[in-house]
TIVO-726885 format. One record per atom (N, C-alpha, C, O): atom name; chain; residue number from 1; x, y, z. Coordinates in Angstrom, 3 decimals. Atoms other than C-alpha are relative to their C-alpha. Last residue first. Layout:
BEGIN
 name chain resi     east    north       up
   CA     A  NUM        X        Y        Z
...
# end
This chain:
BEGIN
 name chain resi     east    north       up
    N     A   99    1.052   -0.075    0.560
   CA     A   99  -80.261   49.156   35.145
    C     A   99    0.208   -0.271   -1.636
    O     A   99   -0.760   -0.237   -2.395
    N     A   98    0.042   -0.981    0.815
   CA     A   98  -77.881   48.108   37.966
    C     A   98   -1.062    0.006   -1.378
    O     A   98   -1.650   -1.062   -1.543
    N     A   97   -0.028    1.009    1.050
   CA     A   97  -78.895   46.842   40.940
    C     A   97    0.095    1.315   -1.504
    O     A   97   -0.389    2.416   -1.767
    N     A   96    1.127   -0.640    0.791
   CA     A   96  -77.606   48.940   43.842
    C     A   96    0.010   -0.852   -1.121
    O     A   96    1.062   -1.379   -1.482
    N     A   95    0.970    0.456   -0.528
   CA     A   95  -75.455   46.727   46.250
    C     A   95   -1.328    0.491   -0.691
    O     A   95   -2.441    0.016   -0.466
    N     A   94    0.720    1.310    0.519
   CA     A   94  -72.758   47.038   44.235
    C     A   94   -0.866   -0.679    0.674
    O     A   94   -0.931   -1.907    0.612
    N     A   93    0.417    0.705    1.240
   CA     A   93  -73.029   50.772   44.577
    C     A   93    0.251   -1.624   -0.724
    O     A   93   -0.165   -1.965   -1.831
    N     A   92    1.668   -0.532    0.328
   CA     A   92  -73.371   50.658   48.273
    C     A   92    0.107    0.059   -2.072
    O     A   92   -0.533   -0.721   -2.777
    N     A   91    0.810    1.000   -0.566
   CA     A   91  -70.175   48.829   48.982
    C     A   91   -1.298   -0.202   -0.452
    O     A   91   -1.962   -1.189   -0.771
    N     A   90   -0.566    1.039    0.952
   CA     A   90  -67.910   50.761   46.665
    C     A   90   -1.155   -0.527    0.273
    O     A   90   -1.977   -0.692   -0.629
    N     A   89    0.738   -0.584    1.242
   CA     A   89  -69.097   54.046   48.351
    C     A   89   -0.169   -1.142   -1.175
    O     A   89   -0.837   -1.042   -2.204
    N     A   88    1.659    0.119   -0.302
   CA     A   88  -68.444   52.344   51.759
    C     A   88   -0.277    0.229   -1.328
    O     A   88   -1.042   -0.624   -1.779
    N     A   87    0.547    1.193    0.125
   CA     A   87  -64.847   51.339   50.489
    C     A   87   -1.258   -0.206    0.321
    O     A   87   -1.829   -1.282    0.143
    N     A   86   -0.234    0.421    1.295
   CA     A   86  -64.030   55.080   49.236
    C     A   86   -0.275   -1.951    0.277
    O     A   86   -0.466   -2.610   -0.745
    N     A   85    1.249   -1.063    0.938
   CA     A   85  -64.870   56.616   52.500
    C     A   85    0.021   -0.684   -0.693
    O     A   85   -0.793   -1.527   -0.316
    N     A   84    1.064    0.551   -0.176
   CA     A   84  -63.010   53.804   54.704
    C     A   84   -1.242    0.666   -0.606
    O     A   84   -2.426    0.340   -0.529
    N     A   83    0.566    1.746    0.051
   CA     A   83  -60.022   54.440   52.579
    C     A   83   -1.110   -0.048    0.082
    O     A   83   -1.799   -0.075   -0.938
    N     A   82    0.587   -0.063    1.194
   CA     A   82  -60.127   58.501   52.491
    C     A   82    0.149   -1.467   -0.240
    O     A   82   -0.577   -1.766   -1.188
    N     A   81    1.205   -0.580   -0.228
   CA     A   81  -58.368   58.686   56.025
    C     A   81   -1.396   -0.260   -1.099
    O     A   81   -2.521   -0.443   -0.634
    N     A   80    0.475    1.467   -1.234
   CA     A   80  -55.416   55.861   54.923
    C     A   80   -1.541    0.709    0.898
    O     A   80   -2.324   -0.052    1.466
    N     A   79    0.284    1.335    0.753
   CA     A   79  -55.033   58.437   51.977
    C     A   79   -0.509   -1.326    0.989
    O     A   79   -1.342   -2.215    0.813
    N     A   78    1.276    0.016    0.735
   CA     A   78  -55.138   61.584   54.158
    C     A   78   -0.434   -1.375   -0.469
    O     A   78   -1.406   -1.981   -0.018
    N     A   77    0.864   -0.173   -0.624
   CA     A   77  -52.451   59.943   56.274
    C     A   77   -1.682    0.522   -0.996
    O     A   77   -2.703   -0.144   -1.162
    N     A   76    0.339    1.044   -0.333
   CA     A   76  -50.596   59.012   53.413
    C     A   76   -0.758   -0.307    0.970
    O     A   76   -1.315   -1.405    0.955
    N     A   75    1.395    0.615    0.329
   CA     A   75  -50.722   62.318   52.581
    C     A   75   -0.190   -1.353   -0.360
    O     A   75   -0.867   -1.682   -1.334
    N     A   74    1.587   -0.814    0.002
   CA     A   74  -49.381   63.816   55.438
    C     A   74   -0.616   -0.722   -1.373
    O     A   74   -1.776   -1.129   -1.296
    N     A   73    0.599    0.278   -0.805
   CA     A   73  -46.434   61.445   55.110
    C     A   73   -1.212    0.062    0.961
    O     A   73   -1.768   -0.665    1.783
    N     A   72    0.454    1.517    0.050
   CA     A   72  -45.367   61.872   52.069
    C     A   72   -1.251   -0.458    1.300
    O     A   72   -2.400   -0.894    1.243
    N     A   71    1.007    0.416    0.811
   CA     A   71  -45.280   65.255   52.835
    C     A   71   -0.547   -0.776   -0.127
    O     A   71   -1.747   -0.861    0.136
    N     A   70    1.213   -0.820   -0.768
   CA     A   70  -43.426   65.152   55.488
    C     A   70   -1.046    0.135   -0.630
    O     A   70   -2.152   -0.079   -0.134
    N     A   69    0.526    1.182   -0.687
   CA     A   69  -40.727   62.973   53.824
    C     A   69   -1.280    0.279    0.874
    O     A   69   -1.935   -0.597    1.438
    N     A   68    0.297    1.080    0.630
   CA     A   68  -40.409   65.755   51.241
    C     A   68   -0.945   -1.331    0.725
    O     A   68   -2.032   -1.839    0.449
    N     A   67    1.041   -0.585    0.487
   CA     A   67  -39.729   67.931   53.601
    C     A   67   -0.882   -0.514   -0.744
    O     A   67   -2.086   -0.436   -0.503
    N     A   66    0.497   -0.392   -1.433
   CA     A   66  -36.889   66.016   55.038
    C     A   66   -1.341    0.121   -0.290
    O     A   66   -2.112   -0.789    0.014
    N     A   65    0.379    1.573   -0.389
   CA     A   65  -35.475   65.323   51.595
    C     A   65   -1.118   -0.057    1.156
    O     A   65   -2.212   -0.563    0.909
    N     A   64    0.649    0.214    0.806
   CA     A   64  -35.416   69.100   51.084
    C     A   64   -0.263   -1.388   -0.123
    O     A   64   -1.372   -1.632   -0.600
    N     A   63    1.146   -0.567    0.010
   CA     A   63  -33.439   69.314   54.158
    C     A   63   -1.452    0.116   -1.137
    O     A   63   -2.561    0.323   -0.645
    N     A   62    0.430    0.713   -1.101
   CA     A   62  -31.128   67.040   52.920
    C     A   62   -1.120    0.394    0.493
    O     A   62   -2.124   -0.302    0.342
    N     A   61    0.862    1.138    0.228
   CA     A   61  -30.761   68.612   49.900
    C     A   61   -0.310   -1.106    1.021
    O     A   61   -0.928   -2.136    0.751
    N     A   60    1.508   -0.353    0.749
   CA     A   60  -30.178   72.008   51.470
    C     A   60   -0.536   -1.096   -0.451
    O     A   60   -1.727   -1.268   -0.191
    N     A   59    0.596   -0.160   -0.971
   CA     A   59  -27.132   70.261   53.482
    C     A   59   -1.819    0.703   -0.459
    O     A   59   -2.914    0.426    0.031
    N     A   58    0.203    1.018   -0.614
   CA     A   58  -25.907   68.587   51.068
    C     A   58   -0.600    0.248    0.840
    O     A   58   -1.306   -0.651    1.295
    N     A   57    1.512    0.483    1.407
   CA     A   57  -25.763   71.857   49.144
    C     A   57   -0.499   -1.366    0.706
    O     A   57   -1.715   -1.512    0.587
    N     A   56    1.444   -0.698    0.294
   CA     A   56  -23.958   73.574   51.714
    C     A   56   -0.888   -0.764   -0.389
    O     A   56   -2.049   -0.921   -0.011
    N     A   55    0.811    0.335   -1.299
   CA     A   55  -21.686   70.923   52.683
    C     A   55   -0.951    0.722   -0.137
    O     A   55   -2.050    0.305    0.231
    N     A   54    0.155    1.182    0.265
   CA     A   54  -20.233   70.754   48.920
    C     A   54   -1.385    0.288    1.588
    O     A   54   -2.615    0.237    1.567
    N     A   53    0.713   -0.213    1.007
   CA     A   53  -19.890   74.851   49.057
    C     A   53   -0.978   -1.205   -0.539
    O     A   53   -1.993   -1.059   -1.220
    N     A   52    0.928   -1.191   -1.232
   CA     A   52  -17.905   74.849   52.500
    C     A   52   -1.142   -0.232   -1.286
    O     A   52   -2.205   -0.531   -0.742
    N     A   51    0.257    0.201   -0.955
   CA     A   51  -15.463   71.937   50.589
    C     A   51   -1.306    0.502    0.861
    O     A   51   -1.973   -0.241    1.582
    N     A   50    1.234    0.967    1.138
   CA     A   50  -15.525   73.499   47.119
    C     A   50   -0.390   -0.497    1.778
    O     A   50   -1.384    0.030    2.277
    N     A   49    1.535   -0.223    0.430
   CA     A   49  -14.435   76.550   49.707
    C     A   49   -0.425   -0.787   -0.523
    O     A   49   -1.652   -0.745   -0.430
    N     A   48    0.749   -0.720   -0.603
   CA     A   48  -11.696   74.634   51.127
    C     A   48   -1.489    0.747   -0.148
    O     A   48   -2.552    0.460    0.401
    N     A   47    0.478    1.467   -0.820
   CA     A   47  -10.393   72.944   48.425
    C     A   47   -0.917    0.196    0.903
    O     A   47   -2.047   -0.263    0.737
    N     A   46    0.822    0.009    1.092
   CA     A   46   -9.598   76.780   46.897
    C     A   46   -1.009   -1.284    0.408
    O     A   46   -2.237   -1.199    0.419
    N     A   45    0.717   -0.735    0.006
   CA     A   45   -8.029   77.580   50.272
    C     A   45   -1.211   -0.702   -0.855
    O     A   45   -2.289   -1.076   -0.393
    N     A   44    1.155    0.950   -1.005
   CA     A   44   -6.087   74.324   50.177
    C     A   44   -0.878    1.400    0.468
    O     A   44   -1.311    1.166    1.596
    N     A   43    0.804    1.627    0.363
   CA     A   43   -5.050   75.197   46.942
    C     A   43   -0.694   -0.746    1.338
    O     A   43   -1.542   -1.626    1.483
    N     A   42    1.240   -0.600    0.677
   CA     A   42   -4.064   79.318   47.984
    C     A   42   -0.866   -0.974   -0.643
    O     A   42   -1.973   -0.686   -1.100
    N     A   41    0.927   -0.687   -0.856
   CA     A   41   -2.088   78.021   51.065
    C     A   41   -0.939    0.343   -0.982
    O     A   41   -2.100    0.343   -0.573
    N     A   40    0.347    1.572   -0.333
   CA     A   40    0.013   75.248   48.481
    C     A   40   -1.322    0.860    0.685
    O     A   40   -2.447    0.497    0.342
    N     A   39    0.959    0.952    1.304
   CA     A   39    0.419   78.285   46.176
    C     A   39   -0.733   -1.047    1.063
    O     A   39   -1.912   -1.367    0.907
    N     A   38    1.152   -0.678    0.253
   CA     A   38    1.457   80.915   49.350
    C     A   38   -0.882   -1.060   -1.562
    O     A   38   -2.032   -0.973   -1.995
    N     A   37    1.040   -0.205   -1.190
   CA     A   37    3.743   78.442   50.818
    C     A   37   -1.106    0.560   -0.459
    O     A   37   -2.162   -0.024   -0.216
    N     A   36    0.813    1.313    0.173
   CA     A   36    5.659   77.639   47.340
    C     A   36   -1.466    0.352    1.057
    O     A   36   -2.654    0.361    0.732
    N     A   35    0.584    0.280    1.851
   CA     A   35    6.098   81.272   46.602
    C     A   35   -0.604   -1.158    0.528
    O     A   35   -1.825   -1.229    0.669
    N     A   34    1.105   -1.003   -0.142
   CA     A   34    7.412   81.883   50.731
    C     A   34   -1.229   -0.516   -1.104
    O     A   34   -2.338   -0.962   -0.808
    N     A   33    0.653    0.731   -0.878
   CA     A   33    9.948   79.191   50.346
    C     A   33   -1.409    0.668   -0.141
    O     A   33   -2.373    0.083   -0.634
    N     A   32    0.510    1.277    0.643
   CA     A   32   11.426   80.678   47.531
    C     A   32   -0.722   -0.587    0.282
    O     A   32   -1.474   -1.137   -0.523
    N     A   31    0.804   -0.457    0.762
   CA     A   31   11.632   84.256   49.235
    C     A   31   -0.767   -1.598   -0.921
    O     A   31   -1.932   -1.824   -1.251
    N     A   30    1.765   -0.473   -0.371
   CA     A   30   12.879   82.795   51.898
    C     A   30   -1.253    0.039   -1.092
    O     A   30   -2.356   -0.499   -1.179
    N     A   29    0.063   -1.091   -0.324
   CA     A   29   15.808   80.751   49.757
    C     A   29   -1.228    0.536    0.849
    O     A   29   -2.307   -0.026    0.658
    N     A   28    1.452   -0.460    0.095
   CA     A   28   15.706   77.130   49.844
    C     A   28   -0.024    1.259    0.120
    O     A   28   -0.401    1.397    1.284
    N     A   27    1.011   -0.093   -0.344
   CA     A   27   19.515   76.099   49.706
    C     A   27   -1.434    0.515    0.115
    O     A   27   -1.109    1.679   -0.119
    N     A   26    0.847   -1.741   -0.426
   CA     A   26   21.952   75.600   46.911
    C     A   26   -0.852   -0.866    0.941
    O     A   26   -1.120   -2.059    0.800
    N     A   25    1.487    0.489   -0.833
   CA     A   25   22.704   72.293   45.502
    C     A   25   -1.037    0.763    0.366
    O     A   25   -2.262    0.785    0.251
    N     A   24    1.125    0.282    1.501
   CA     A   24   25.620   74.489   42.874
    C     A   24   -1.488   -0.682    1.144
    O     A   24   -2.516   -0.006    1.174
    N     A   23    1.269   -0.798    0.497
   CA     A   23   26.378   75.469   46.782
    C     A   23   -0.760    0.372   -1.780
    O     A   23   -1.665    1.082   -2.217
    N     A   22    1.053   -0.565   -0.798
   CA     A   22   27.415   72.694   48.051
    C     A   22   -0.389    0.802   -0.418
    O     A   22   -1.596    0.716   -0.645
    N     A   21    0.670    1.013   -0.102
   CA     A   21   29.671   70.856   45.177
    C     A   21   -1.607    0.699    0.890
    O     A   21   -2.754    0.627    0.448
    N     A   20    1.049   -0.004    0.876
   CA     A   20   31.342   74.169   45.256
    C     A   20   -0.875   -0.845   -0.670
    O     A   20   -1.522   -0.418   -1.627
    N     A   19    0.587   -1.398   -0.285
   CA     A   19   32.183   73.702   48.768
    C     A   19   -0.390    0.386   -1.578
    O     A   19   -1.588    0.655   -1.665
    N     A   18    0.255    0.265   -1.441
   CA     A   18   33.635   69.839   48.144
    C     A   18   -1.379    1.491    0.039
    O     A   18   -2.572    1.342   -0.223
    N     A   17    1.393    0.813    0.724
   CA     A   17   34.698   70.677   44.336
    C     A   17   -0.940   -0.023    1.529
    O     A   17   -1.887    0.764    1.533
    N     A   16    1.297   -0.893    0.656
   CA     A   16   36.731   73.215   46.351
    C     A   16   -0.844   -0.778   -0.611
    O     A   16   -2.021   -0.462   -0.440
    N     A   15    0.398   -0.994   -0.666
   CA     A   15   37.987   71.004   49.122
    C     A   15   -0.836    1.159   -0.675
    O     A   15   -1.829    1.756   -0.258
    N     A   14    0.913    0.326   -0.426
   CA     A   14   39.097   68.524   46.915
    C     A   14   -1.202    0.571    0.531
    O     A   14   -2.361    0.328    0.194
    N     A   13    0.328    0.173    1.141
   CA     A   13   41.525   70.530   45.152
    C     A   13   -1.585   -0.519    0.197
    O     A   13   -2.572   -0.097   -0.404
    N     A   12    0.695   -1.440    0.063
   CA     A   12   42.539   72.388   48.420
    C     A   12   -0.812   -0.311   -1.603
    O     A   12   -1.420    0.584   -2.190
    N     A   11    1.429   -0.057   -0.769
   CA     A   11   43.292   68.506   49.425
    C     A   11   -0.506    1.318   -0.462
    O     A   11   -1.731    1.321   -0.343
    N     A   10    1.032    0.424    0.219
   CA     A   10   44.892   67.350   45.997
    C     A   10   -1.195    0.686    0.620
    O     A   10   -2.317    0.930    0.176
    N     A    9    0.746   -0.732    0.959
   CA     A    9   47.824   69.480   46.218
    C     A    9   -1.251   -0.331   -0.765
    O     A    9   -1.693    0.280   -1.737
    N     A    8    0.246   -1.287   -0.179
   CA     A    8   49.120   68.377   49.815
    C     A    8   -0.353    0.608   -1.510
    O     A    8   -0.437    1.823   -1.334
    N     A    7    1.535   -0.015   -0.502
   CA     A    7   48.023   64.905   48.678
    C     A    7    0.053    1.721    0.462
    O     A    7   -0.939    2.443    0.360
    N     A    6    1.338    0.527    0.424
   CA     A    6   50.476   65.256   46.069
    C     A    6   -1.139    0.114    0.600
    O     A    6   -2.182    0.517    0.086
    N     A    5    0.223   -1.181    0.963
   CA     A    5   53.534   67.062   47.755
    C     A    5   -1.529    0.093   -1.075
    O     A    5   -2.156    1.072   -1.480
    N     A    4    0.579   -1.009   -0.938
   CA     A    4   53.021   64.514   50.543
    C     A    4   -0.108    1.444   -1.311
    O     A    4   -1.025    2.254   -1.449
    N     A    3    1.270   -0.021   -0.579
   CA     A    3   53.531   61.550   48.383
    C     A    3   -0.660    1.139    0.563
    O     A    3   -1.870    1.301    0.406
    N     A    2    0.870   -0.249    1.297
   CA     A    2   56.325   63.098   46.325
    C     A    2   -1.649   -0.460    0.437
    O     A    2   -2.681    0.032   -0.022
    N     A    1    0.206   -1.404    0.144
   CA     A    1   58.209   63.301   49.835
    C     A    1   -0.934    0.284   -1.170
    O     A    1   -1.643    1.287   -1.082
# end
């Protein structure tokens, strides 16, 4: 009988650590939830634009590469035009005696 008088005054003992065990843990309130949501949403915003802001510029210096290479390439044409000028002119003054 001293057994049962025991556990019958243990279990409502148990039972509250038990339930106030749970809610010292507590759960996520809305409003709590909400706070985090709107930080994490306003960092991958912020990410976001360096993101939109990165591709920009990569994208202008690319294009400016481009342009570049067009250049080059017009006047390497001139330059391979202006050879056979510049090796006649060579030709003829060491063919002139000099004085």
């Amino acid at each position: 009988m001293l057994r049962l008088k025991t556990y019958a005054t243990s279990v409502p003992l148990v039972l509250a650590l038990v339930v106030g065990g749970m809610s010292v843990s507590g759960c996520a309130t809305k409003k709590y939830v909400d706070e985090q949501i709107a930080t994490v949403t306003g960092q991958v915003g912020a990410a976001d634009a360096k993101a939109s802001d990165a591709l920009q510029r990569a994208d202008a210096a690319n294009a400016a590469a481009q342009a570049a290479a067009a250049d080059a390439r017009t006047a390497n044409q001139r330059l391979d035009q202006l050879t056979p000028r510049v090796d006649t002119i060579e030709q003829r003054s060491a063919r002139m005696p000099r004085n």
